[in-house]
C-alpha positions in Angstrom: -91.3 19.5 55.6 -92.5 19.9 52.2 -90.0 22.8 51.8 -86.9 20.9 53.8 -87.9 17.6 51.8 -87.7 19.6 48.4 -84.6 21.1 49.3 -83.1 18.3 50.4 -84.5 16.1 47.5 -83.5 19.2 44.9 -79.7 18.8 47.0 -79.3 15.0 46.7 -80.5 15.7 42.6 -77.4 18.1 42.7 -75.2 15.8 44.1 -76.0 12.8 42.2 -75.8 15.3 38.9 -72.6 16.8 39.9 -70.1 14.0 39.2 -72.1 13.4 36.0 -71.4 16.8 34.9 -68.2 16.8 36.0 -67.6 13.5 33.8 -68.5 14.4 31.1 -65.6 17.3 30.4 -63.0 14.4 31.4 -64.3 12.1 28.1 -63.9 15.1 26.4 -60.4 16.0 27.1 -60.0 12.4 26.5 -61.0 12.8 23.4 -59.5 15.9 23.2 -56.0 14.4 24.0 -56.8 11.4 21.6 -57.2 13.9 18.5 -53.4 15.7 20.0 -52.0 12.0 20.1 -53.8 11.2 16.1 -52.9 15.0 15.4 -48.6 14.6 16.8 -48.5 10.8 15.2 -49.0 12.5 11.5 -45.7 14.8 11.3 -44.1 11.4 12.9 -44.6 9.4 10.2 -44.1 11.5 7.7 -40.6 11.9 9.3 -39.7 8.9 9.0 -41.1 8.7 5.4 -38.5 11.4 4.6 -35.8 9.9 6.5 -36.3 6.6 4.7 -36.2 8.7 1.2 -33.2 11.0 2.1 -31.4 7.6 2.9 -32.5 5.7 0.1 -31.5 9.1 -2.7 -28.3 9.0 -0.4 -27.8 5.2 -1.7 -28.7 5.9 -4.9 -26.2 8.9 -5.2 -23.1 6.9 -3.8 -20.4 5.2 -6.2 -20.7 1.8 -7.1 -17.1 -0.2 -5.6 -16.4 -3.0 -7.0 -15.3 -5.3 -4.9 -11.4 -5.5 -4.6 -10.6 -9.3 -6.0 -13.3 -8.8 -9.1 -10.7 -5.7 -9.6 -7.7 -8.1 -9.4 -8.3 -10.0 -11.4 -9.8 -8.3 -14.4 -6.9 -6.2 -14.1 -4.3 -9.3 -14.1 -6.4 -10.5 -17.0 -6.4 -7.2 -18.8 -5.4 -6.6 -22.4 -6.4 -3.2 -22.2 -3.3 -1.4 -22.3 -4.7 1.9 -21.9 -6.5 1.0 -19.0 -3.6 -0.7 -17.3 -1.4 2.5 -18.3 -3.9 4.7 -16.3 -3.8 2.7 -13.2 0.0 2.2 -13.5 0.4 6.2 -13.4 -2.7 6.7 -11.3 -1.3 8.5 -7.9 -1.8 6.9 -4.7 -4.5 7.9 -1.7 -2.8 9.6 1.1 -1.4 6.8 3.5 -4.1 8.3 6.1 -7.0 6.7 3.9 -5.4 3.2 4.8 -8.6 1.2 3.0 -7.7 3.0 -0.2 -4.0 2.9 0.0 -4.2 -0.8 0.4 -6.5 -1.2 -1.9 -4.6 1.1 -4.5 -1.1 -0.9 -3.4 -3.0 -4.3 -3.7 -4.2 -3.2 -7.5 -1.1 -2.1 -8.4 0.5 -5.8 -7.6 -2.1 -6.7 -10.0 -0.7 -4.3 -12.8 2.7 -5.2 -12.6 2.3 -8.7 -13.1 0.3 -8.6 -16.2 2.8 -8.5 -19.1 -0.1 -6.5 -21.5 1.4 -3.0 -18.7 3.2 -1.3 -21.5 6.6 -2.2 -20.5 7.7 1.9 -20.0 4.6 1.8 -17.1 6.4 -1.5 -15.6 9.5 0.0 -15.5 8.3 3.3 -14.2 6.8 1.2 -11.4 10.2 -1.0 -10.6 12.2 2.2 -10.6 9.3 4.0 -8.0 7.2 1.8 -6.0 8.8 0.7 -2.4 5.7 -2.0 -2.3 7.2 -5.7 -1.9 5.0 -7.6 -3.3 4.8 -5.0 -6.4 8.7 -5.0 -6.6 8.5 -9.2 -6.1 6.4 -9.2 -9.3 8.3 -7.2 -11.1 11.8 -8.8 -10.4 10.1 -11.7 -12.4 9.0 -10.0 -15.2 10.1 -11.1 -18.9 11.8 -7.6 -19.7 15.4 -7.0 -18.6 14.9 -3.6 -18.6 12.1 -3.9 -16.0 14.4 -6.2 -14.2 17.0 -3.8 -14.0 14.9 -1.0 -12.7 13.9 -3.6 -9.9 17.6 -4.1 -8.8 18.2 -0.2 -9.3 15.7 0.3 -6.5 16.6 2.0 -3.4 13.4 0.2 -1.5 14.3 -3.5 -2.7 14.7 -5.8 1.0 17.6 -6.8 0.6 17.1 -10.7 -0.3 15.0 -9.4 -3.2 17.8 -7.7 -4.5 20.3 -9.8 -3.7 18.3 -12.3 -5.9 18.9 -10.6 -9.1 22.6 -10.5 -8.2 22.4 -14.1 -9.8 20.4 -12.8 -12.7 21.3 -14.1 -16.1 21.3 -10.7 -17.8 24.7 -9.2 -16.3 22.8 -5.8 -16.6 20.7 -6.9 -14.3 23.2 -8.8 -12.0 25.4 -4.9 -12.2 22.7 -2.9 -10.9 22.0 -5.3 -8.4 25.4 -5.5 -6.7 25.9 -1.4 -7.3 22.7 -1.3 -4.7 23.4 -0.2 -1.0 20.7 -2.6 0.0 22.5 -5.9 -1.6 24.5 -7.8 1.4 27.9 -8.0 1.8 27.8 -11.7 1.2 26.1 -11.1 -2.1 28.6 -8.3 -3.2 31.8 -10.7 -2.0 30.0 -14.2 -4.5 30.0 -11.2 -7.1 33.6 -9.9 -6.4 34.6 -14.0 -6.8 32.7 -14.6 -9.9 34.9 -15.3 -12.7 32.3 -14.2 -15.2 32.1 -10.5 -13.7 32.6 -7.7 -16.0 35.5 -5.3 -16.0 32.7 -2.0 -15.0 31.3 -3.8 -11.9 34.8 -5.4 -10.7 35.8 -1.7 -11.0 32.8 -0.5 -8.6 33.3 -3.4 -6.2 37.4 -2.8 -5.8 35.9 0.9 -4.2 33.9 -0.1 -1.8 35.0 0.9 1.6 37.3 3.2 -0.1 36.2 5.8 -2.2 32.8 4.5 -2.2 30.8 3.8 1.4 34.0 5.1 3.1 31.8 4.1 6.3 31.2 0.2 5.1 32.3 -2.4 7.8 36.7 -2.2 7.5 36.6 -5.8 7.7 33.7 -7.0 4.9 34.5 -4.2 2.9 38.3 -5.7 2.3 37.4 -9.1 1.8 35.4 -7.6 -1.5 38.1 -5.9 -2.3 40.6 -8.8 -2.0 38.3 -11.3 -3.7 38.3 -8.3 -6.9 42.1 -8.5 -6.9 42.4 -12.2 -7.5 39.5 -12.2 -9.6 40.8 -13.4 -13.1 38.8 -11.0 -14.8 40.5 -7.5 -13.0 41.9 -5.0 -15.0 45.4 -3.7 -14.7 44.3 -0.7 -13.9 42.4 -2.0 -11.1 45.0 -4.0 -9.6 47.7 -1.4 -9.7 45.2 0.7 -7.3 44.8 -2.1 -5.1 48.1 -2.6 -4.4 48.2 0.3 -2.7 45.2 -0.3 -1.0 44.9 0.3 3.0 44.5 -3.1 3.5 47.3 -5.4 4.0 45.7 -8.6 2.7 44.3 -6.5 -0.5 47.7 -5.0 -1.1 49.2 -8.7 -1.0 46.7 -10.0 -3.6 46.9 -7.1 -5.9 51.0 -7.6 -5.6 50.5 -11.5 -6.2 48.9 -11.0 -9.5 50.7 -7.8 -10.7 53.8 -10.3 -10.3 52.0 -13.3 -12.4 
């Protein structure tokens, strides 16, 4: 008994001290695991420390932009006429980069309207730009020359041009009828206006002939026509349209030959 009783009391001491034993490894990995977690969190945060620096040197290092109506209008306001020169001649972004196209097309508006643009840099930009509202600017400008270049310009829409047909500089009102883009009704009020020169009656009485052989047959003659019995046509001029290919044009080339 005394032996059975000892072994069985020593076995029931075993099994009561077994789980204890067996605990006591488990807090340890749990605190082996908690010093892992505490031991992963540091390279964490120091991550995200250098993240937050790489970011803020990335801020640090980008371009200020300012913002595209401050740029407006301190360039509308300008008297800088070197500065304006350099943004005048300044070559546009590839059309691809649409935010700084537009923003470059948008600045440019600005520079044309500002009459301190050395007046070669407006007139560079009349003859060049195919912009609207640049172009609309500069048709209004104080410079005939500048003016001129606008009517000049293949990329005018055609009521732009046709506009400056009624300019009061008859440079201006030339180029502007000589321009493919200017309407037929446009070119026909120049062909009847009394006050047109010899030079531009001259370039108006080709049209549909030797000049734009492919202009419409009909609109094309009644130019013509309206040259022949314009007071101011030369007899030079007349003598060609009476042998024009157009009936009515022949008969009012004939009509004033005979006056």
């Amino acid at each position: 008994m005394t032996d059975e009783t000892m072994t069985g009391e020593t076995t029931g001491v075993d099994a009561v001290d077994a789980p204890m034993t067996n605990d006591q490894p488990a807090v340890d990995g749990a605190d082996a695991r908690g010093g892992a977690d505490a031991t992963a969190d540091v390279p964490a945060t120091a991550n995200t420390d250098d993240d937050t620096a790489t970011a803020a040197g990335a801020d640090a290092d980008a371009p200020h932009v300012e913002p595209l109506t401050a740029t407006y209008e301190r360039l509308r306001h300008s008297t800088d006429a070197a500065e304006l020169h350099e943004f005048a001649r300044r070559p546009l972004p590839d059309r691809g980069e649409q935010a700084a196209f537009s923003r470059a097309t948008a600045l440019l508006e600005a520079v044309a309207g500002n009459p301190h643009t050395p007046e070669e840099d407006r007139v560079f930009l009349a003859s060049t730009m195919p912009f609207p509202n640049v172009l609309v600017k500069l048709s209004e400008d104080a410079s005939p020359a500048v003016r001129e270049a606008v009517a000049a310009n293949a990329d005018d829409k055609n009521w732009l041009v046709g506009r400056l047909t009624k300019d009061g500089i008859p440079a201006v009102r030339d180029e502007a009828l000589r321009n493919k883009r200017t309407s037929w009704k446009m070119r026909l009020e120049g062909a009847q206006d009394p006050d047109m020169d010899v030079d531009t009656l001259d370039f108006l009485s080709r049209l549909g002939a030797e000049l734009e052989p492919d202009a419409n047959v009909v609109l094309s003659s009644m130019v013509r026509r309206a040259v022949a019995l314009n007071p101011n046509a030369s007899q030079e001029i007349l003598e060609r349209l009476s042998t024009d290919s157009s009936d009515e044009v022949v008969h009012a080339a004939r009509r004033r030959l005979a006056q």
